[in-house]
N, C-alpha and C positions, 0 to 999 in steps of 0.2 A: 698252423701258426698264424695264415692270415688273418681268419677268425676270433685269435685269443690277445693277438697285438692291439687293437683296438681297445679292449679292452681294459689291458694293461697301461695302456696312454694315461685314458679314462682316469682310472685308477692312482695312476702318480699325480697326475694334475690334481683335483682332488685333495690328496696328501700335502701336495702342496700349499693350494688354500688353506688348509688347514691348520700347516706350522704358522704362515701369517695372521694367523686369526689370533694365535694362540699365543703371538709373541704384541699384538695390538691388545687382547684380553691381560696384560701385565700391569696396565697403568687404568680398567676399569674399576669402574667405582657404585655402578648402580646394575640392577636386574636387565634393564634394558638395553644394555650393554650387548649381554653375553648373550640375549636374544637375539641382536643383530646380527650378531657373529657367525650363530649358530644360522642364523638361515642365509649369510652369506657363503658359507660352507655349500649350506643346502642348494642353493642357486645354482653355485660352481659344480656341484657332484651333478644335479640333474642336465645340466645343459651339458656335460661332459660325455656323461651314461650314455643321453638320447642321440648325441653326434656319432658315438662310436656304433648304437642301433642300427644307426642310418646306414652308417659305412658296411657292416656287415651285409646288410638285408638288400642296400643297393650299392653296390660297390662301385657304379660309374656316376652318382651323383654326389658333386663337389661340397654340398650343403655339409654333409656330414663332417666333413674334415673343418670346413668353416667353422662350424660349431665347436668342434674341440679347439681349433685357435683359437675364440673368443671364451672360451671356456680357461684357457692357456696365459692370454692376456687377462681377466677379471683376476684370476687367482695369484698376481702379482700385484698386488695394491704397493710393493715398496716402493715399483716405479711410476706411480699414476698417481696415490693417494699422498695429498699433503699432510694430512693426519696422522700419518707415520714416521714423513720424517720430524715433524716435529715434536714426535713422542720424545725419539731418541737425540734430535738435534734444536729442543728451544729455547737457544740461542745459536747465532751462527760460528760453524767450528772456526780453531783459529787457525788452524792449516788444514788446506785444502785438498785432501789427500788426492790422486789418482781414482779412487774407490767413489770420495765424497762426489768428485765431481761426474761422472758416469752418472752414478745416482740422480746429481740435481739436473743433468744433459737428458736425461731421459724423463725426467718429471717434466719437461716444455714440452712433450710432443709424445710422449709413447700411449695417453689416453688416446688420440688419437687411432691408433691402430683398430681398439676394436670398435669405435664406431664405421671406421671404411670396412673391415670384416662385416658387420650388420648391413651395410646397405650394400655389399656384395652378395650377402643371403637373400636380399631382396629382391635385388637386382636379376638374382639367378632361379628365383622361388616359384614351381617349383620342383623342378626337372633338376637342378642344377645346372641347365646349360643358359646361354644368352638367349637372347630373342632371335639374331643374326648376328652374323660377324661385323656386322654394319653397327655392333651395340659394343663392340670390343674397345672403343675408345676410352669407355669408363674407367675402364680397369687400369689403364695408364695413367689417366686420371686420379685415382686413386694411389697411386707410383708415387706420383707427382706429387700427392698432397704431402705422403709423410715426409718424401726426401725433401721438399722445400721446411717444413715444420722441421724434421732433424737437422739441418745445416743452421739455422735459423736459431736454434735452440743451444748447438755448438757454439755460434762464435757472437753472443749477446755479452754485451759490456760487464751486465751483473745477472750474478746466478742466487739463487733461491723459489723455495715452495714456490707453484702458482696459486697460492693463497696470500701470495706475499708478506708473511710473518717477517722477516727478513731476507737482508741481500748479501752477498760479499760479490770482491768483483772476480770475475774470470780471466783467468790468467793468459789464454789466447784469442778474448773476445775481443770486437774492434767495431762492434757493431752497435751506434747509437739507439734511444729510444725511439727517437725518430725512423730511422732506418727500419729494424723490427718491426713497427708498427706497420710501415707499408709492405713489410715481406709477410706478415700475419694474414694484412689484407688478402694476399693471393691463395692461401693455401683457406682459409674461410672459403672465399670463392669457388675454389675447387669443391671445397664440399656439399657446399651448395648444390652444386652444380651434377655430383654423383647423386646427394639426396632426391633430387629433381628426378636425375634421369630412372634413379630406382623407381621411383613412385607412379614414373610416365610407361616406364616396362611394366611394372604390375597392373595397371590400367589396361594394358591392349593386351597382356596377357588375359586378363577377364573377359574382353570384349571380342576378344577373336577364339577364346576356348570353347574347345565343349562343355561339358555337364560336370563333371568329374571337374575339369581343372578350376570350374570357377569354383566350384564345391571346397577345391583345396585353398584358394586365394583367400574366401569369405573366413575360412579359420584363422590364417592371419591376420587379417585385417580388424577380424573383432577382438582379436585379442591386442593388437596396435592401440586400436581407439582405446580398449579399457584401457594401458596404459596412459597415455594420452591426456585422459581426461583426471585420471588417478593424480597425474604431475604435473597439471595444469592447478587442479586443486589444494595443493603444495605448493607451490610459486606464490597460487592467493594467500596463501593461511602467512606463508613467512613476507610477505609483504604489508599486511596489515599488522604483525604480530613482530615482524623481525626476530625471527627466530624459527627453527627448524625440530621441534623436539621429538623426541626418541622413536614413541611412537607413531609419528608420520614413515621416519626412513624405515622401519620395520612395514608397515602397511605397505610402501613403493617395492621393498624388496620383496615381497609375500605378491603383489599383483606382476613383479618380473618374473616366476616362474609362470605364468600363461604363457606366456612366449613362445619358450622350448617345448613345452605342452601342446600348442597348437600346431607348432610344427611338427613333431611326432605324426600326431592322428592324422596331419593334412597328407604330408609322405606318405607315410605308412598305411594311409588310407582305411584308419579304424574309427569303426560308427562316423562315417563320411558325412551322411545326411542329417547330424544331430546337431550341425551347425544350425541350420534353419530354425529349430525348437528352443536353441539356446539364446539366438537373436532375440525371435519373439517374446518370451519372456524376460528374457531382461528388459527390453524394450516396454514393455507393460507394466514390469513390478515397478522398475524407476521412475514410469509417470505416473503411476499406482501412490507408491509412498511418497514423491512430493505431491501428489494431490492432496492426500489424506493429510500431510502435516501439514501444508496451506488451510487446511479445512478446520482441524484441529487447533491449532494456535490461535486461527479467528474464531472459531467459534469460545473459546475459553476468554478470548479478549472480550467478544460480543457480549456473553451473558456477566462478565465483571462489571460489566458497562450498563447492562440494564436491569441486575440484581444484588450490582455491588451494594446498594443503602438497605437490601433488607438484610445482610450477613453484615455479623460484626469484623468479619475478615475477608480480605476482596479475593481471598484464592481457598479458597474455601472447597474442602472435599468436595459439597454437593455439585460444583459446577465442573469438576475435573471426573467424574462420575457422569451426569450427562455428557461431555463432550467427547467421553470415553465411548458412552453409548452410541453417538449419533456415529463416531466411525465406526461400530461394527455394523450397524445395521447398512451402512453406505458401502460398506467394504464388496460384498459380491456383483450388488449394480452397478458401480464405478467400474470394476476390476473386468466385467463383462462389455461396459460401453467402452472401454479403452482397448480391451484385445479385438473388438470388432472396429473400431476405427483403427487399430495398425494392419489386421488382415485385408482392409481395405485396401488404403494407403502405402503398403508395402510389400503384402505377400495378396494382390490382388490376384494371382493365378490358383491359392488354396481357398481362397472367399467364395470366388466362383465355384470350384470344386463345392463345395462345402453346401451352400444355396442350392446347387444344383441336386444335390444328394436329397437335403431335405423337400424339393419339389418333388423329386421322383417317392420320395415316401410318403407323400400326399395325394400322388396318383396313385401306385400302387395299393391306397388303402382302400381308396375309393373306387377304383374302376375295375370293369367285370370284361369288359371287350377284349380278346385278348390281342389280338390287331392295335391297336391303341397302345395297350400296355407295353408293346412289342415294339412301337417305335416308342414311347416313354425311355425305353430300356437300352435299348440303341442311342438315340438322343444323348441321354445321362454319361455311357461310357465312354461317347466321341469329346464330351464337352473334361472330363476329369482326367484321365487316361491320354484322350489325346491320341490313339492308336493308328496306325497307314491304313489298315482295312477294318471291318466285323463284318462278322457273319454270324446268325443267330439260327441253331436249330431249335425245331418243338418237334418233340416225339408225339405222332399220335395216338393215341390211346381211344380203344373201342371197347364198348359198357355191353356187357354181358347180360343177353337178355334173360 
């Protein structure tokens, strides 16, 4: 039963997301909709699934149950999402039922919850346990955040969305804007302050681990950045654009399953080492394709520029056709000088490896000595490998007269 309880968690939470999806899916209107829907589902089942993995496979690491809580808390958008009450409530009701107001009390603070769950996974990534008890303060910390955000969110003068579509006023609040606003201060602070300290644990966690743990850290972390950069890119678009449309939040919730994905492999410790290949090439192909589209777009500008008067059209096939040509032909020697300048600059312990391999097979073609060849051989596997001892035998062999 301990085995099949996890599961079943799993499982209702899930079910759950999923009647909310399906009761937010009532007032959809376009395709992109129900695709957002459908992969918030998806989000919810796999961060769900891989928590309850966790818990089975390692029963004394706390990650796994973290994860089904935030798994627990995403799949309740009625408390979190403004976009739902306002489905069902836009305009504000005119009695305030006991019901309503739980509802709009937990909309000020119950998002909350699973960002302090996230940087507890962080915090704890990826053993499940602290660094030391000396790191336990966080966790109060984290106490603190939401009970100051939930009292705070109880007795505010006026209750509505935090998208503030509308207000009405709260019938046992007594708490001015003014007031609020410096009781918000503290509880920001605090998060601050567990965000810090996760990111200052994961840090010494890398720096004082072995092989393995940095191994498991680096799967977070690049999966952090891609989001990172994903929703930094988001921020740009709806600030020049003022607007956020469909397909961006599909895109952001399609790069949130890395996440639970890298956690899995990093835990569970599958294909460990495939972080490193993933790095590099992503690292390569993104300077790769802004190079080539830097390249391209100038070069297309270039030749409009200095053969726009013989086309009676300045965009003219012929020019999209050569500039089409010059990246393929650029595409392998770009793609080769940029992976050789990141194995420099980043994985300078496989460059070396790598140099060294191809010296040795420049000795070995050429040279007849076998003494030579023998420290050539030894050289090469002290410098790649990196081993405590070698020892090299040679069988002798006697020629039959």
């Amino acid at each position: 039963m301990k085995r099949i309880s996890p599961w079943l968690i799993a499982g209702l939470i899930t079910m759950i997301g999923a009647v909310q999806a399906i009761f937010l899916l009532r007032t959809a209107v376009e395709l992109a909709n129900f695709i957002e829907q459908f992969i918030f589902v998806l989000d919810i089942a796999l961060i769900a699934f891989i928590g309850a993995l966790i818990v089975i496979r390692q029963s004394g690491n706390i990650i796994g149950w973290l994860m089904l809580a935030v798994a627990l808390v995403t799949s309740l958008p009625i408390f979190y999402d403004p976009a739902f009450i306002n489905t069902f409530f836009p305009e504000p009701p005119r009695v305030l039922s006991p019901g309503i107001w739980v509802l709009l009390w937990l909309q000020g603070w119950f998002w909350l919850v699973q960002m302090v769950l996230i940087f507890q996974i962080v915090l704890r990534f990826p053993n499940g346990k602290l660094l030391s008890t000396r790191w336990s303060w966080l966790s109060w910390v984290s106490v603190g955040i939401l009970i100051v955000a939930a009292v705070e969110s109880a007795f505010t003068e006026l209750f509505g969305p935090i998208n503030n579509t509308w207000e009405v006023v709260n019938p046992v609040g007594f708490m001015t804007r003014d007031v609020t606003d410096g009781i918000s201060l503290l509880w920001v602070l605090g998060l601050l302050v567990l965000a810090a300290g996760s990111l200052v644990a994961l840090v010494l966690r890398f720096r004082r681990g072995d092989n393995v743990s940095r191994q498991q850290i680096k799967w977070l972390l690049f999966a952090g950045v891609v989001l990172v950069i994903v929703a930094i890119s988001g921020l740009a678009f709806f600030s020049v654009y003022s607007d956020s449309p469909a397909w961006l939040d599909i895109i952001v919730q399609i790069v949130l399953m890395t996440l639970p994905l890298a956690v899995a492999n990093a835990i569970l410790r599958y294909r460990l080492y495939d972080i490193d290949i993933i790095i590099r090439r992503t690292l390569s192909y993104s300077i790769l394709t802004a190079a080539l589209a830097l390249i391209y777009f100038g070069a297309v500008a270039l030749l409009q520029y200095m053969f726009g008067g013989l086309f009676s059209n300045s965009n003219s096939p012929l020019i999209i056709v050569i500039s089409t040509l010059a990246i393929a032909a650029l595409f392998n020697p770009l793609r080769n000088r940029i992976q050789a300048f990141i194995d420099r600059r980043f994985f300078r312990s496989k460059y070396d490896a790598e140099k060294a391999l191809a010296d040795f097979s420049a000795v070995a073609r050429d040279e007849v000595d076998i003494v030579r060849l023998s420290g050539s051989l030894l050289s090469v596997i002290e410098k790649t490998i990196q081993p405590e001892q070698i020892n090299l035998w040679l069988r002798e062999t006697t020629r039959e007269k």
